[in-house]
Residue, then its C-alpha position, 0 to 999 in steps of 0.5 A: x161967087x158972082x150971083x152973091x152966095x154965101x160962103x161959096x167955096x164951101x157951099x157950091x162943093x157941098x150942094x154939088x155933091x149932093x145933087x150928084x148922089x141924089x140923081x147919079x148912080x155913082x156912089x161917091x168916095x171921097x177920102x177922109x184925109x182930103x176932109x183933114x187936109x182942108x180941117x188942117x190948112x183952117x187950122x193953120x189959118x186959125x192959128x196964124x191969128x193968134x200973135x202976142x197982142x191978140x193973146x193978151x186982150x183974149x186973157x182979160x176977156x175970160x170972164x165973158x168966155x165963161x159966162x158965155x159958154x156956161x149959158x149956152x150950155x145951161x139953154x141947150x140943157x132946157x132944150x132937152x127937156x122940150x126935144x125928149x117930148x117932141x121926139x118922144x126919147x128918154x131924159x138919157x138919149x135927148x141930154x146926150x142929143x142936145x148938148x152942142x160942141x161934143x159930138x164924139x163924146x157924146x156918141x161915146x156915152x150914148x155907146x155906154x147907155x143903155x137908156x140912150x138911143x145911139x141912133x138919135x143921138x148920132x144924127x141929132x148930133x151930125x144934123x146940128x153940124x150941117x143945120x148950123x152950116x145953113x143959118x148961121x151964116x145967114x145971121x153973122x152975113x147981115x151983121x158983118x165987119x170989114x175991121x178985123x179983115x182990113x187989119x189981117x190984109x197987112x199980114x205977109x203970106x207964110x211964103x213970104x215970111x218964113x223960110x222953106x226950113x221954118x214952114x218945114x218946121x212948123x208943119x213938123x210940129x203940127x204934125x207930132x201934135x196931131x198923132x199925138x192927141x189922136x193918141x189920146x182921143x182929143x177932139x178935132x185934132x185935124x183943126x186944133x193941132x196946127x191951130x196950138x203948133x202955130x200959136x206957139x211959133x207965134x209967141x215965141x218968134x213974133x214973126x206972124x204971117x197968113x195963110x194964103x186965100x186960095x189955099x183957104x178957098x181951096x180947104x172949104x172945097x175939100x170940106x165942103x164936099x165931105x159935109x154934102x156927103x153926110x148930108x146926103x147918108x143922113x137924110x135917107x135916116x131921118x124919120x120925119x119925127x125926128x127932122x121936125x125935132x132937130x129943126x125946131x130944136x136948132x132954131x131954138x137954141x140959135x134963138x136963144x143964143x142971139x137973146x144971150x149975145x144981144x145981152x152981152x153986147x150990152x155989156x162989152x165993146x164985142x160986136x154981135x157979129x163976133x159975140x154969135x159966131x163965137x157963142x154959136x152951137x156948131x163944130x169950129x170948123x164950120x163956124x171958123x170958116x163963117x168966121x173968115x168969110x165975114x171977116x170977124x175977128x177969127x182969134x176971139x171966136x176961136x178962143x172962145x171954142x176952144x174953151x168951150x171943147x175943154x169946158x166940156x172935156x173937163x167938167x160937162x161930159x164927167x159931170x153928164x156921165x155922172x147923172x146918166x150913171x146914177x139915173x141908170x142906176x136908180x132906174x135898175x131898182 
């Protein structure tokens, strides 16, 4: 922390951990439910953001969240095209590689594809988690706010305001949430259940609090080490082909999603800061975690990811196996 890195507490983990596969003869496990537990105290903190007056501005910012999301989505679409010649796939495997925000859902098409190349997808999908970690923090760090942090620091911590019965509580509900949208195969249920638990409480007791710092710091260590170890099982697969691609692939679609927010913020009372990170083309968590650490406003940019996983759930991943299952259809005459 005290040479001025970002996003310490996720990225000292991270390159650690990779340095210690590349050059030990260890192999590393770590388990899968401290990756969750990290991903769950994020969501607790994601969640402990959303109070009544926060809620009520979101609603009238709809218009914004749509348009947003619908012209993100519409560039990564056209960046497709450009992957598929770069990489030399088909239509089929660089649609399912390109659109960011759906990594599972994706993969499961791609599984169901014959024209699709799961390979591909798989580590274009992963890659674009992990190359995002690395340049959207550089981004939001030169444009940061010191408003929405100033304003979350008067909130009392969660051992201060509840109870040991109503943290209990809360922790209950969050979990029956949690089994219940792995049940239904629900996207990122490790974040989004505590994140709807304590939306709920929120609203309907108006007794807010936060979560505090050390636990936080303490969830990006034990996240930070699970992203090194995939970065460290993807890079023995990429072929240099498919690096380049990935790469310039990203660069361009964070390119083209700064031109979108720069002019949003023509039109809004939104800082670019929190415009991008919550436009940008990454898992939530990743970009949750930049988003407390650069003290944006952590509710909007939720909210504007939340919409874009059902956006996606919804009306982009049936209408994607739609195309796909009528091109592999024309294809078998």
């Amino acid at each position: 922390m005290t040479a001025g890195m970002i996003l310490p507490w996720l990225f000292g983990p991270m390159i650690a951990a990779v340095l210690f596969s590349k050059f030990s003869k260890k192999q590393i496990i770590w388990p899968k439910i401290l990756g969750n537990l990290g991903l769950f105290i994020l969501g607790a903190q994601i969640g402990a953001t959303f109070t009544k007056e926060v809620v009520m501005d979101i609603k009238y910012d709809a218009v914004n969240i749509i348009l947003l999301n619908i012209l993100l989505l519409a560039a990564a679409v056209l960046l497709s095209l450009l992957f598929a010649k770069m990489v030399d796939c088909t239509f089929e495997t660089a649609l399912l590689s390109s659109i960011p925000g759906a990594l599972s859902q994706m993969i499961i098409m791609a599984e169901e594809n014959d024209r699709a190349n799961l390979l591909i997808v798989t580590l274009s999908q992963t890659s674009r988690l992990l190359f995002v970690i690395i340049i959207v923090p550089l981004v939001s760090s030169l444009n940061a706010s010191e408003t929405t942090q100033a304003a979350a620091e008067h909130v009392s911590s969660v051992f201060h305001m509840l109870s040991l019965s109503e943290i209990l509580m809360i922790a209950a509900l969050a979990l029956a949430l949690y089994l219940l949208m792995k049940k239904i195969h629900f996207p990122v249920p490790e974040l989004l259940a505590p994140v709807f638990a304590i939306i709920g409480w929120n609203l309907s007791t108006e007794l807010t609090f936060s979560i505090p710092y050390v636990w936080i710091a303490g969830a990006q260590v034990m996240f930070g080490i699970r992203i090194g170890l995939q970065i460290y099982s993807l890079s023995n697969q990429l072929s240099i082909r498919l690096f380049a691609g990935i790469v310039i692939q990203n660069l361009l679609l964070v390119g083209a999603t700064i031109v979108i927010v720069i002019l949003f913020t023509r039109f809004t009372v939104h800082p670019f800061n929190d415009l991008f990170l919550s436009a940008a083309p990454g898992g939530m968590a990743q970009i949750i975690v930049v988003g407390l650490e650069t003290r944006a406003n952590v509710a909007m940019i939720s909210s504007y990811h939340i919409f874009r996983i059902f956006f996606i759930l919804l009306i982009i991943a049936p209408l994607v196996q739609y195309i796909l299952n009528k091109r592999q259809i024309d294809n078998s005459f």
